[in-house]
N, C-alpha and C positions, 0 to 999 in steps of 0.2 A: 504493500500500500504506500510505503514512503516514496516510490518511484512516480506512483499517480500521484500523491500532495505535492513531489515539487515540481510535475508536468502542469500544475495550477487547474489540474479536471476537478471538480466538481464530484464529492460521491459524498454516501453516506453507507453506515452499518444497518444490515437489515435481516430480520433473521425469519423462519420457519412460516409464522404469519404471516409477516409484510410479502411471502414469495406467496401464495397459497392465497392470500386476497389481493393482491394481485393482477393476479390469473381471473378470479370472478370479477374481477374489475372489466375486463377484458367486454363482461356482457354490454357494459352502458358506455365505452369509451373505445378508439381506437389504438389510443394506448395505453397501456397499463400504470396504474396508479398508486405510486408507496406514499405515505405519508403529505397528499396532497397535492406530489409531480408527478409528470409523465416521465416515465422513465426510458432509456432507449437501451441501456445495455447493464446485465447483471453478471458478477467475475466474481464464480466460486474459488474460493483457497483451498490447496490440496487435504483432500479428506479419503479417507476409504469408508465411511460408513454415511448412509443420507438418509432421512424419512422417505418413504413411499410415495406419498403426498407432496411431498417437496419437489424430486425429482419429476413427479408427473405434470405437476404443475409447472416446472422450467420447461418441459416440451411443449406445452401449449402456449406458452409465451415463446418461445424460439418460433414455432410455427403461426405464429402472429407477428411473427417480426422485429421482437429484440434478441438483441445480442443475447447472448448464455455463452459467456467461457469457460472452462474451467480449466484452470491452472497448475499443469505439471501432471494434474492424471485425472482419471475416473473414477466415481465411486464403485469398489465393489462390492459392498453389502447393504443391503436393505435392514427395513426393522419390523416388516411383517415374517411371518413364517411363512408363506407362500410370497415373497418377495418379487416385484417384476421388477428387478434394478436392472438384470442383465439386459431385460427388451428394453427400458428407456435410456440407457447408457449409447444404443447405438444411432441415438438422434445426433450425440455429441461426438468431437473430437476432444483431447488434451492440447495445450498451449502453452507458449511460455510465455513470461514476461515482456519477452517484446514482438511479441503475436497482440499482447493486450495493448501497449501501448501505440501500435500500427493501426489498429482497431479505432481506438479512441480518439487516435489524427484524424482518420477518414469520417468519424459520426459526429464528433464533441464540436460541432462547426456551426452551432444555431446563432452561437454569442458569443464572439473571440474578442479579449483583453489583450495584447500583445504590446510587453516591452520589452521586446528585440531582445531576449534572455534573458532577463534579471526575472526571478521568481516570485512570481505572482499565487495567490491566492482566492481561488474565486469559489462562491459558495450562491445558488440560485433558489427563491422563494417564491410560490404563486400566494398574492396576497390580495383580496378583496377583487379580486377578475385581475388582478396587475402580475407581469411579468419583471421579477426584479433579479438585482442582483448585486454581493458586496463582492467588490473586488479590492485585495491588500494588500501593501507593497511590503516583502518577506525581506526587505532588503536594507543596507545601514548610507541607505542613498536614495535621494527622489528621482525617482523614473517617470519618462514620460509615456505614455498610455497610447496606444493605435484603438479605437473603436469601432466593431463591426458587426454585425447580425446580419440575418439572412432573408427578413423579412420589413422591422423595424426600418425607419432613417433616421428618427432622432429618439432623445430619451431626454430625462429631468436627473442631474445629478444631487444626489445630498452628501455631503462632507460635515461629518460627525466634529471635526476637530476645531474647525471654524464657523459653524452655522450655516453655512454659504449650499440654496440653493439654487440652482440654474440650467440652464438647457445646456443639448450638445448637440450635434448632427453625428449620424455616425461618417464615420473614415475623417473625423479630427482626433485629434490627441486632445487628454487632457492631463494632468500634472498630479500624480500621487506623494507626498512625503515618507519619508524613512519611517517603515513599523506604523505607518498609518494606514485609511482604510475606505472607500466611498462605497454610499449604494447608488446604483444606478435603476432607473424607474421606468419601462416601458410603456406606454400607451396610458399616461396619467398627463401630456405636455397642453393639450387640446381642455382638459378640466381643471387646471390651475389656473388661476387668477392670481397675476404676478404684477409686481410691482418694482421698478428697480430701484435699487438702493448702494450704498456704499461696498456695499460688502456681496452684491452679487443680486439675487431675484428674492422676495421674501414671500412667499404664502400672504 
């Protein structure tokens, strides 16, 4: 996992339920839904042993269309006594670490941060119908910021450290400080009622 926190992807821990509902998320959405996101890709850690329910449920999300890697090998034992591990195991292949990260270049591309290498941190929320997202600068120097999405053009940035709200278009840059942090707000720039001020755009 250290390798995707300082590729700056975006994940979270998710266990037995969060796969399992899921999967019945699947009935009401096109994507599947853990804790609020849609998710695109799920990267099991090497294990030899997996719920039934678990593993059945990662084939029906693979066959719906997200990612399912799993990392270094396969499960092979189940936890029922008539176990179907062997027949859902051959949905999958095994992968290594940079099978996931080649993975996650080609999918992870809705909403790129990019400071030209310095180590970013970015962490994405669906909040009240809004697509956000904080991104951090991991670094003991201010970098400047490339912004891009795939659908978006502009967004409302907020800066915790200053107060300082304001717009941005995407494919400008804008300016993070050392171990500091922005959220960035999509599809809220249209419903603010902004005013400008000394210090930037005020609510």
């Amino acid at each position: 996992m250290k390798t995707i926190y300082e590729a700056g992807h975006d994940f979270y821990y998710i266990d037995r339920d969060d796969v399992t509902e899921a999967a019945a998320s699947l009935a009401n959405s096109s994507a599947p839904i853990i804790s609020g996101c849609k998710v695109k890709t799920i990267i099991v850690p090497p294990l030899d042993v997996i719920y039934d329910e678990t593993l059945e449920a990662l084939v029906r999300l693979q066959e719906a269309g997200t990612g399912v890697l799993f990392v270094d090998n396969l499960p092979v034992y189940g936890t029922e006594i008539e176990s179907k591990t062997a027949e859902y195991v051959k949905h999958f292949k095994p992968c290594n670490i940079n099978d996931v990260m080649e993975h996650l270049k080609r999918t992870d591309t809705r909403f790129v941060a990019d400071a030209g290498g310095a180590m970013l941190i970015k962490a994405r929320y669906d909040k009240n119908g809004h697509e956000m997202y904080f991104v951090d600068n991991n670094t003991r120097f201010a970098v400047s910021v490339l912004l891009n999405h795939e659908e978006q053009k502009s967004a409302v940035i907020y800066d915790p450290s200053n107060g300082k709200i304001y717009p941005v278009k995407m494919g400008e840059k804008i300016e993070i400080a050392s171990f500091r942090g922005v959220f960035i707000v999509f599809d809220i720039l249209e419903q603010l009622e902004t005013k400008e001020t000394e210090n930037g755009f005020a609510l």
